[in-house]
N, C-alpha and C positions, 0 to 999 in steps of 0.2 A: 226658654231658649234665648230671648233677649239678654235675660242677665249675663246668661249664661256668655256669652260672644260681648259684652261689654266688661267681663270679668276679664277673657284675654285679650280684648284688645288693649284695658288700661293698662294689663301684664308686660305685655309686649315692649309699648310704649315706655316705658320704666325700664326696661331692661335692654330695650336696644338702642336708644335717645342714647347719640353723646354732645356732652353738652360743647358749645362752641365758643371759645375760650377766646377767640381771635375779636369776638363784638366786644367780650368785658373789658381786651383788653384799648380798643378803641374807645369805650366809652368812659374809660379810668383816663384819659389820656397820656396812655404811654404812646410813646413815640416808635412805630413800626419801625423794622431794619429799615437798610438802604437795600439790600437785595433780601427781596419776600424768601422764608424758611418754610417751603411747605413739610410743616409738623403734622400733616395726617398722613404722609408716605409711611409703612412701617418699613424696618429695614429688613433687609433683602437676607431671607434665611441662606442655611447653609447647602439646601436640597436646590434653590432656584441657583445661588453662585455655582454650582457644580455642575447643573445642565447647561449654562449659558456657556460655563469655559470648557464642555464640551465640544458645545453647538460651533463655537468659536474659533476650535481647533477647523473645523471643514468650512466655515464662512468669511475666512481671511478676518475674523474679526468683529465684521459686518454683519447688524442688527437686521436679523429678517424682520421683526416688527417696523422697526423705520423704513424698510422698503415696504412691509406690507401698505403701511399707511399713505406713503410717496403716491402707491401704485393705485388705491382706492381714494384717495381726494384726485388724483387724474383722472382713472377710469369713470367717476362719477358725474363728474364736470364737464368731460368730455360726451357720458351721455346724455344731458340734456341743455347738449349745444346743437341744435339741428342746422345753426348757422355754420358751424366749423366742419361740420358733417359736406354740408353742400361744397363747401371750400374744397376741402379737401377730396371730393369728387372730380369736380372740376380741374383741379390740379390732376388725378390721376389719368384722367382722360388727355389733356395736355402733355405730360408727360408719354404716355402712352404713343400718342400721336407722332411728337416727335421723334421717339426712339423708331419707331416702327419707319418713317422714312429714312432715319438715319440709314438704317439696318437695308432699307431698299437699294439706296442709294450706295451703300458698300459692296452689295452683293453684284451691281452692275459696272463696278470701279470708275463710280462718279465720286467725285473732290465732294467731300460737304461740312461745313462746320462740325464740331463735337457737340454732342446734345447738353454736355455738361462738362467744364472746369474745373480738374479738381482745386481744393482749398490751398492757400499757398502753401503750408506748413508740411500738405500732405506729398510728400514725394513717394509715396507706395508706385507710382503707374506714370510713370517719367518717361520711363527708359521706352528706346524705340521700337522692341518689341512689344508693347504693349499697342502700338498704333497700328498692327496688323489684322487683318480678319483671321479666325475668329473672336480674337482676346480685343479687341476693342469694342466690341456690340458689349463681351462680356465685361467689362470693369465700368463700361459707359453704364450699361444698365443696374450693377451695382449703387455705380452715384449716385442717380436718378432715386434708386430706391433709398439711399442713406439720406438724401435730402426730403423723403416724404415722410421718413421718421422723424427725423426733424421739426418737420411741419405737425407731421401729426401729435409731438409734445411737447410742443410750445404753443405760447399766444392762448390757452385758453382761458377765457374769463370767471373768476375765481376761484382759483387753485392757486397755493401760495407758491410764491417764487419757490423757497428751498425744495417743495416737494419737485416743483416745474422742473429744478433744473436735478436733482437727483433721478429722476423719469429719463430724463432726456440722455444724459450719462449714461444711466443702464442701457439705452436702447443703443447709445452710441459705442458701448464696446460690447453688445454683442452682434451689433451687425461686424465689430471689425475682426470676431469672432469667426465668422463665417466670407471673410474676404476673399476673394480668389484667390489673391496672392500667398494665400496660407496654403495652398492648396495643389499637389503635382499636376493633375492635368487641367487645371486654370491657370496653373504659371509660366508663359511663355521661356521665359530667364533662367527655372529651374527644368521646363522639358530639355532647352537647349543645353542644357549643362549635362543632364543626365545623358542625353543622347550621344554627346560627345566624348565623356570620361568612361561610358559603355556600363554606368549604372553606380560607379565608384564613390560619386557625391551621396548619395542615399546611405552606400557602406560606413563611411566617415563620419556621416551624417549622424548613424546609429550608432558608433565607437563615440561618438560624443556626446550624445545622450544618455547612454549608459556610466560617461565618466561624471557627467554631471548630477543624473541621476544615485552615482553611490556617495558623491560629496555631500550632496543634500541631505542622505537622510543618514551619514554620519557627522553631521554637521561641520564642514571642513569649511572652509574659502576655496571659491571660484580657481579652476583650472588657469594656472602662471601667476597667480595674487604672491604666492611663496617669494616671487622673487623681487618683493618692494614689503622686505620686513623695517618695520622703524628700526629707526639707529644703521641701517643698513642702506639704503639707497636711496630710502626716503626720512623725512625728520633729521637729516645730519648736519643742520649750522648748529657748530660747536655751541656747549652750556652748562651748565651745571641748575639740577634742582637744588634751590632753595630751602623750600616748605614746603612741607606736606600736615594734609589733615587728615581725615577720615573721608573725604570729600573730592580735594584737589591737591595737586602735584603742582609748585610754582615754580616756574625754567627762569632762569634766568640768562639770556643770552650774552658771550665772552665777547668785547667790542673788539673792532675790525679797522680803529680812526683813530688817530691819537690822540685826537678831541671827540667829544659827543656834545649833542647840543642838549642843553641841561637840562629840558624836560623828560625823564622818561615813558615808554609806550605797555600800557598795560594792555594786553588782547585778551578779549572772553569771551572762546571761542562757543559754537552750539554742542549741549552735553548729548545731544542724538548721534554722536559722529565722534570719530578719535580726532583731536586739536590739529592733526598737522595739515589737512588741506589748508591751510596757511604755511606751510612748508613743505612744501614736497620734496621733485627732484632739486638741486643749487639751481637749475636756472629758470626755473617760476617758484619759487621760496619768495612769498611776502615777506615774509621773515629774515631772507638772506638781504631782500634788498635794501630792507628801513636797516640794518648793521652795515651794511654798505655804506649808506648814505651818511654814517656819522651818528643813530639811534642809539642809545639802549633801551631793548627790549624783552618784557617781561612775558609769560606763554603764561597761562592756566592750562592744565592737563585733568580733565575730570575723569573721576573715579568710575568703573562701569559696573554699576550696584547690582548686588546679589541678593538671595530674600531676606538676607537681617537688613536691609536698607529699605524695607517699602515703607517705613514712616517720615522718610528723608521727605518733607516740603519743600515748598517754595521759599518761604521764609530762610531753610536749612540753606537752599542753594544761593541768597542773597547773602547772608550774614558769611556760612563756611564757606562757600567759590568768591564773588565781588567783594564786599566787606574787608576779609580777612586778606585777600592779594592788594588791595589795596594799601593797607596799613601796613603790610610788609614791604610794598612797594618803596611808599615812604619812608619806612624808617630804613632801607636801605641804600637809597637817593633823598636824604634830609632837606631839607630846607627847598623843596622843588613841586610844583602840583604834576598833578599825573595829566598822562596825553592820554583815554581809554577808548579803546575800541574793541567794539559786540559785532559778532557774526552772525545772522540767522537768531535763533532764539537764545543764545548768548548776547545780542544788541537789544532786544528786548528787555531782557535778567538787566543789561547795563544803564538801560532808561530808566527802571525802576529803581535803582541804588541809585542813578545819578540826581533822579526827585526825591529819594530820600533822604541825600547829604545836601540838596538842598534845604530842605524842609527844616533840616538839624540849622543850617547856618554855617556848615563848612567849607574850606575852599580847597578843597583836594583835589578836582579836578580841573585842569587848567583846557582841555578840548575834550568833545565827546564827539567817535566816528561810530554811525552805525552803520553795518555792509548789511544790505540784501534783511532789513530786521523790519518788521512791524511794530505799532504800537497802537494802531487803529485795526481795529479787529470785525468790523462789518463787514469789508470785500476783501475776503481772506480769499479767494481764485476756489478752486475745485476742491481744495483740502476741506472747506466748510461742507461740504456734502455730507461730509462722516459724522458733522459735529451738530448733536442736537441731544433733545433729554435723552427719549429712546437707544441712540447709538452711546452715549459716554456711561449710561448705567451698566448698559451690555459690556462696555469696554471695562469698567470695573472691576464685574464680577468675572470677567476672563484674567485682570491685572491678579484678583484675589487669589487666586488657586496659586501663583509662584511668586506673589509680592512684589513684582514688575511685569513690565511689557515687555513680550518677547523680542527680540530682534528682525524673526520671519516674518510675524504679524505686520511689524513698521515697515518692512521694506516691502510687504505686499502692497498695501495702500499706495504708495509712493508710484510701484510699479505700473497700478492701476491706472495715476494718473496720466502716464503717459507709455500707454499699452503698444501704440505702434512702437514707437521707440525701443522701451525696453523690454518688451515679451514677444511680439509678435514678426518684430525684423529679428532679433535672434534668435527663434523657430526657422523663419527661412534660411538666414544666413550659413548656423550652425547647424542643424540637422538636415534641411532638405540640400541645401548647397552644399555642405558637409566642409566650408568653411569654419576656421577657429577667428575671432578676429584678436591680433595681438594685444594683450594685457598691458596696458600702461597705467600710471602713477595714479590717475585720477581716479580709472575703473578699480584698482585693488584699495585705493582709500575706500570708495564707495563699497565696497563689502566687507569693511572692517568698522560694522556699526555695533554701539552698544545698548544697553539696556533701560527703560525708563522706571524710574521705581513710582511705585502705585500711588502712594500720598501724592506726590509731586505732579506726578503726569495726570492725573484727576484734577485737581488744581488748577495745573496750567490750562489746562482745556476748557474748564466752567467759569473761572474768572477772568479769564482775558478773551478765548475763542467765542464761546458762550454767549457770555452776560458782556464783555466787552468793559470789564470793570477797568483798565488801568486809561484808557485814554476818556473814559467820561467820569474820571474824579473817584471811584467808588474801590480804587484799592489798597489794602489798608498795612499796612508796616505799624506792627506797635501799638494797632487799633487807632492809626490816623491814617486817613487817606492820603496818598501821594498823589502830587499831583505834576505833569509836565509840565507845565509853564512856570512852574518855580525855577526849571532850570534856565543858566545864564551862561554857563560857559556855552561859545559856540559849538554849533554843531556841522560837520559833515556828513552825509547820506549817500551813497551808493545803492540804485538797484539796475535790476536789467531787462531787459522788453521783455524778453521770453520766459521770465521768472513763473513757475505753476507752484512753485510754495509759497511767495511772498509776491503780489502783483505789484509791477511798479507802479500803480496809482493807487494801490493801497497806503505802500510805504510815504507816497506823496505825501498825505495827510498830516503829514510832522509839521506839514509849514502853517498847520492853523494853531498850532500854540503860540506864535507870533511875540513872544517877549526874548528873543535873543535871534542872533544870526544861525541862519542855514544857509550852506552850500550845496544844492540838489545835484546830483551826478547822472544819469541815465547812459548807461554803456550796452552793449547789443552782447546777445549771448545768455546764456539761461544762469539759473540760480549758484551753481557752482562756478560753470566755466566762466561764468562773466567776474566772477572775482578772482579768479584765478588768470590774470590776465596782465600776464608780465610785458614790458617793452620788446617790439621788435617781434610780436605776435602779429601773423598776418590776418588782415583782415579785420580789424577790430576797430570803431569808433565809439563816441563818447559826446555827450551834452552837460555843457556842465552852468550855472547858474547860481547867483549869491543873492538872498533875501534877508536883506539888514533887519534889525527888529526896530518892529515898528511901520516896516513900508507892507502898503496892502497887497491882498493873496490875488495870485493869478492861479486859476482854475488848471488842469495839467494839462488839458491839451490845449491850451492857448500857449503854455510855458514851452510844449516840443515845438507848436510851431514855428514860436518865436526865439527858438534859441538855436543854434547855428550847430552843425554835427562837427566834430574835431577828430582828425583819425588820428590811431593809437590807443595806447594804452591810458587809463585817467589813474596808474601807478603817480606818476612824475608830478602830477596836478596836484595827489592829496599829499606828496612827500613836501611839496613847495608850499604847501595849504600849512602845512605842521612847524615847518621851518619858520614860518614868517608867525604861526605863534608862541614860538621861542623866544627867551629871551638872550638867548647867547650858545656861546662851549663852552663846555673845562675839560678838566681830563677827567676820564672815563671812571667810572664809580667801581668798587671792588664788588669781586662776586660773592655778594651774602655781607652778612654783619655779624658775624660768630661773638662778638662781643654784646649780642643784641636779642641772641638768639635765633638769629638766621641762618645756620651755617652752611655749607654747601653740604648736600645729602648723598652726591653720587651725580655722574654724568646725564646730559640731556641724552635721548629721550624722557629717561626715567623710566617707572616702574606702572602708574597705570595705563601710558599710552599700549602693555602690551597686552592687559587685561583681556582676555575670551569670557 
């Protein structure tokens, strides 16, 4: 019997022993990557990509394994905390106590503080009927409770932050899930409306979710989008395309001054979104204003990829989008470097070409502006919640089945993150109020999103969101890492408080590359609307600050305190910012270089801004 079980156990051993190639290769002295290749993952057959990108269809996306995990390193850690347990007793009972005098104190029309504040942001329970009995006890004791969720997932000791704050998120929109405000007879605002119109808001209510409900699932655009088609009401400062690739459409805008000042502006805009939320209607047209001002200005118009494109990279999108507009820039403004300005993840794509014409040794660009763009990728705000191993192989094998990302997928996330805003105030608004709210430029831009193709948007996610490879040296063009401190042209920066895709103290972090000037901007208003933020917009200020290179880093909130708020628009700031590094006018450059190969292709908008 002995032999016999030493027969298979040597068997065994020999047959299921693999050997581990990662020691030989340490002890041979080869030199590991810069980012570890786990070579024992096998790749992911064709039966697992097909359940995920079904699973995917019903989960916005969203990796039930990354929540499972979120939800069992909290619920674990939280059981053997009998310290956070008492805590959080104690708080209930406090709480408790308070609400219950409150509630006394109401019911006998005694005056008494509120047991709870809402958060400034939240205006769900403003309005003055909500300060009535009995809808005050009720949104008062809601808070109460959304702040014990709170409590109860956060602060516990050892559970990592990313799972801590993906816990906390979940709990925080489903409590806002179950808000009163969502709700007929907890809505003070919508009983009163219904009782007044004699039931009519609820009718309208459901005439509108039925209209939206059949767009949806014939995939149409948003109820009034029809009437801000580009070329049409929106995207119309005059142009002509230049070039096109298989990639991008290059605009070239017809000047407006009978001189321009002789550096050209090349924009590259975010390929998530059609180019022209830099031009919208003529009178918040970035685009309208820098022609105004005496500019020429060049557009990138990105192509909105289809499944023969899911092998288009990052690489694809530096060389065909930045690269190539570039050289075309030039060679049809000769003798001139370029002004370039990145929107969102189009300023990102532009730091990284802008490191890598440095890297070259070229002087192509004479200023680099990035709006609302990262390039440090550690506090990336609530978008990092999605981004981890678990959730980007899921996202994958959902990209795999169509060769890109869907469009509904991306604007689900989005929506997510700011669910009062955009889901849950228009549930109230549109079906219980059975108000429409009028369609203007910004909201029909925002639903004219396009598609990410799977090479690329994999990519983008693992080496910059991920791993954070472009601002700590490790990302590679050409198999050399670029790097940001090579760059020398100055830089301008624009973000804004309210930013949930790009925090402004994320974006801050440009200023520790510290070998050329930045000009830091900080303007109020969230990620879109704060750049979209023409002269003579009420309500609007602005911070703005210049760090020479070479002078040492001030930390950001030392920088808001100490920097002075300025009302208006910071349009005028970076026009005078561009001007002053110019070095003169001439007259205005022709449109295209037909003798160059440039030739004009057909009027602006062009042909992919209309891509579906």
């Amino acid at each position: 019997m002995t032999e016999w079980l030493n027969y298979w156990q040597n068997f065994l051993q020999s047959t299921l022993t693999v050997p581990d190639t990662r020691g030989e290769r340490q002890r041979s002295g080869a030199v590991p990557p810069l980012v570890e290749v786990r070579e024992e993952i096998d790749p992911p057959s064709s039966a697992d990509r097909l359940l995920h990108a079904t699973m995917g269809q019903f989960t916005w996306g969203i990796s039930p394994a990354a929540l499972g995990l979120a939800y069992a390193d909290w619920a674990f850690h939280l059981a053997v905390s009998p310290g956070k347990w008492q805590r959080l007793m104690e708080k209930t009972i406090r709480k408790t106590v308070r609400f219950a005098v409150y509630a006394m104190r109401g019911a006998i029309g005694s005056t008494c503080p509120r047991c709870i504040e809402p958060l400034p942001q939240d205006q769900r329970f403003r309005g003055a009927a909500w300060q009535h009995w009995p809808f005050n006890l009720i949104y008062q004791g809601f808070l109460l409770q959304q702040q014990w969720w709170h409590n109860a997932t956060t602060g516990i000791g050892g559970i990592s932050r990313h799972h801590e704050q993906v816990v906390s998120f979940v709990a925080r929109q489903l409590l806002d899930t179950v808000s009163p405000v969502n709700f007929i007879a907890t809505n003070p605002e919508v009983l009163e409306t219904t009782v007044r119109s004699g039931g009519q808001n609820l009718v309208h209510g459901a005439f509108n979710l039925i209209a939206d409900w059949e767009r949806a699932v014939g995939g149409k655009p948003p109820v009034g989008s029809e009437a801000f088609p580009p070329g049409g009401r929106v995207a119309v400062t005059p142009g002509r395309v230049v070039y096109r690739n298989r990639l991008i459409e290059l605009i070239q805008y017809s000047p407006q001054t009978e001189q321009v000042y002789a550096e050209p502006i090349l924009i590259v805009p975010a390929w998530i979104m059609k180019y022209y939320i830099l031009d919208l209607s003529p009178t918040n047209s970035l685009v309208q204003y820098l022609v105004e001002r005496g500019h020429t200005v060049f557009m990138i118009s990105w192509h909105n990829p289809q499944a023969e494109d899911r092998d288009l990279g990052m690489d694809d999108y530096l060389r065909l989008g930045v690269l190539d507009a570039v050289e075309a820039v030039r060679t049809i403004v000769p003798g001139h470097k370029v002004n370039a300005v990145g929107y969102c993840l189009g300023g990102t794509l532009l730091s990284i070409a802008a490191a890598f014409l440095a890297r070259r040794g070229g002087a192509e660009l004479n200023s680099v502006t990035l709006l609302a763009a990262q390039t440090d990728f550690t506090e990336a705000g609530e978008l990092s919640l999605f981004i981890d191993d678990s959730q980007l192989s899921y996202l994958e094998d959902i990209m795999w089945e169509h060769g890109y990302l869907d469009t509904r997928q991306m604007a689900g996330v989005f929506q997510l993150l700011r669910s009062n805003d955009l889901i849950w105030s228009r549930v109230v608004h549109e079906y219980l109020m059975g108000r429409r709210e009028p369609m203007t430029d910004l909201m029909a831009w925002n639903a004219d999103a396009t598609r990410m193709p799977y090479q690329m948007h994999s990519e983008y996610l693992r080496r910059l969101f991920l791993n954070n490879d472009l601002f700590e040296g490790r990302y590679k063009v050409d198999g050399i890492p670029v790097v940001l401190s090579d760059i020398r042209a100055p830089i301008f920066v624009v973000t804004t408080e309210r930013d949930h895709v790009a925090p402004w103290r994320s974006v801050y972090k440009i200023n520790l590359i510290g070998e050329t000037d930045v000009t830091f901007v900080l303007t109020n208003g969230g990620h879109n609307a704060g750049i979209v933020n023409e002269p003579g917009h009420i309500g609007r200020h602005f911070r703005i600050a210049r760090r020479a290179a070479g002078e040492k880093y001030i930390d950001p909130d030392t920088w808001v305190d100490s920097t002075t708020a300025m009302a208006g628009s910071w349009w005028p700031a970076w026009a005078e910012w561009l001007e002053q590094c110019s070095t003169g006018r001439a007259a205005p450059p022709p449109l295209g270089a037909p003798d160059k190969g440039y030739s004009p292709l057909g009027p602006a908008p062009g042909r992919y801004v209309l891509e579906r």
